[in-house]
C-alpha positions as CSV (number, residue, x, y, z in Angstrom):
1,X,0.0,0.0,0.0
2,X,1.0,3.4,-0.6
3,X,1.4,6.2,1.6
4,X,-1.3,7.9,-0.6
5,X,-4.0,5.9,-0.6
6,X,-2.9,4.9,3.2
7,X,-4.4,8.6,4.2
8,X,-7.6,7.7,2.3
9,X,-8.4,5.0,4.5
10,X,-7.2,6.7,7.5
11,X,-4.0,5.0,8.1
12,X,-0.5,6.6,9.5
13,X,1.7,7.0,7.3
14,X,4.8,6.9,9.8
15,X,6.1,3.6,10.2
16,X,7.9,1.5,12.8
17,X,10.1,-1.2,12.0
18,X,11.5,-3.6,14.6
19,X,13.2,-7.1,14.5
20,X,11.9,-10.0,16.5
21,X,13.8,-13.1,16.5
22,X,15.5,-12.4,12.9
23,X,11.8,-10.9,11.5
24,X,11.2,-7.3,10.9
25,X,8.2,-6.1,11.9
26,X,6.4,-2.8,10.4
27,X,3.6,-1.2,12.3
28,X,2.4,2.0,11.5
29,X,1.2,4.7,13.8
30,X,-2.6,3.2,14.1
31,X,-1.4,-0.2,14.8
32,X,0.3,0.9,17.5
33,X,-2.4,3.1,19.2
34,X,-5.2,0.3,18.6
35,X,-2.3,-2.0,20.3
36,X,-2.1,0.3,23.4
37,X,-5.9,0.6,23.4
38,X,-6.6,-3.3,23.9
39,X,-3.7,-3.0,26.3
40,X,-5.5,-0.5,28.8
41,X,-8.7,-2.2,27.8
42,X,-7.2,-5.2,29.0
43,X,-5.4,-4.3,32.3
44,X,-8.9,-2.3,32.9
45,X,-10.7,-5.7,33.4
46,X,-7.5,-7.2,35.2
47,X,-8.0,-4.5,37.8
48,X,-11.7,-4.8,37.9
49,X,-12.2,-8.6,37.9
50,X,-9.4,-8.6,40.6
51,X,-11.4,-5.9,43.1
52,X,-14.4,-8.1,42.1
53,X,-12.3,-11.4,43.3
54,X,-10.7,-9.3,46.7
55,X,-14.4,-8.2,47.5
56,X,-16.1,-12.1,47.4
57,X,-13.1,-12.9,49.5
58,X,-12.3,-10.8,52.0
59,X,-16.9,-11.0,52.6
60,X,-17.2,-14.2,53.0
61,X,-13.5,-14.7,54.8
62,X,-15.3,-14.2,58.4
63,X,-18.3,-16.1,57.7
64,X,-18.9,-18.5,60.7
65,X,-21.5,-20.5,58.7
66,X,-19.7,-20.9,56.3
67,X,-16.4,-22.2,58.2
68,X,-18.8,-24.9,59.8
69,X,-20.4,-25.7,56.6
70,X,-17.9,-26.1,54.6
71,X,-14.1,-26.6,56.2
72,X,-12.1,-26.2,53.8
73,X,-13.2,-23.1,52.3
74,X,-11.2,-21.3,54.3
75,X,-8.0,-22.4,51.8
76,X,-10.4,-21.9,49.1
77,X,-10.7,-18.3,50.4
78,X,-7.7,-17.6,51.1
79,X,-6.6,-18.8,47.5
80,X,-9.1,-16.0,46.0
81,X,-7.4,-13.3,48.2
82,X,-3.8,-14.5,47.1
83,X,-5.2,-14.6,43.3
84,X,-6.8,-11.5,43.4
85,X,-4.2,-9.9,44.9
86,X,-2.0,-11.3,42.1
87,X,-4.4,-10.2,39.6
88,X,-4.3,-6.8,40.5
89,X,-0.4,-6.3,40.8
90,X,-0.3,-8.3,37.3
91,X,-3.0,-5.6,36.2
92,X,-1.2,-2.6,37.8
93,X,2.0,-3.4,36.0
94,X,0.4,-3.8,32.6
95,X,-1.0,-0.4,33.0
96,X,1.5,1.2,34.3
97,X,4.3,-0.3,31.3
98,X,1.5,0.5,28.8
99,X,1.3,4.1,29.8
100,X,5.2,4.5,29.8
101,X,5.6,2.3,27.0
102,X,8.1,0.5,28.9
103,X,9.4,-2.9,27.1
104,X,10.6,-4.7,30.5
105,X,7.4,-4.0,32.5
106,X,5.5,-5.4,29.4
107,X,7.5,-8.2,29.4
108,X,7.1,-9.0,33.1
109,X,3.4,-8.1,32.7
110,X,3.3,-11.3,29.7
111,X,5.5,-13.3,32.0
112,X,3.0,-12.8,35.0
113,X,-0.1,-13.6,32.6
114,X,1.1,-16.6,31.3
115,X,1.8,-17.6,35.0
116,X,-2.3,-16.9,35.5
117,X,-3.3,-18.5,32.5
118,X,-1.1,-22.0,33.3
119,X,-2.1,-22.4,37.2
């Protein structure tokens, strides 16, 4: 494509090239943004979903009934605190190396997502 027609359909025209692994990669400016939009959009619902994981916890962590009913729910509620807490530290760094645009925070943040995802 172009750089002519690119403004046409409303594309940047500046591009950025970088290598991965022996590939070069070329984004232009648009790319990029819509990149750091699902970024924010995702650490968003990190940090909500983790506040929403914290709350059910920390409610129900001095529930008599429920201690008697069910004995072992306090691990089980104790592992919701310890993964909403990790949720929202893993959410906190994404936002905070999205907003600086900050390769090694990004790159913890992945390492830290893929820990979620596999346990």
């Amino acid at each position: 494509m172009d750089p002519q027609n690119s403004k046409a359909f409303g594309i940047g025209t500046e591009r950025c090239t970088t290598n991965c692994f022996g590939n070069e990669i070329t984004m232009n400016e648009t790319s990029r943004s819509q990149n750091h939009k699902f970024l924010y959009l995702t650490n968003s619902l990190y940090i909500f979903f983790s506040v929403a994981i914290l709350a059910v916890g920390s409610v129900n962590l001095d529930s008599e009934q429920l201690m008697e009913l069910f004995p072992f729910s306090k691990r089980v509620i104790t592992g919701l605190i310890c993964l909403g807490s990790f949720t929202l530290v893993a959410g906190v760094i994404g936002l905070y190396g999205t907003y600086n645009r900050n390769k090694v925070v990004l790159v913890i943040w992945i390492f830290m997502t893929v820990l979620l995802t596999i346990r």
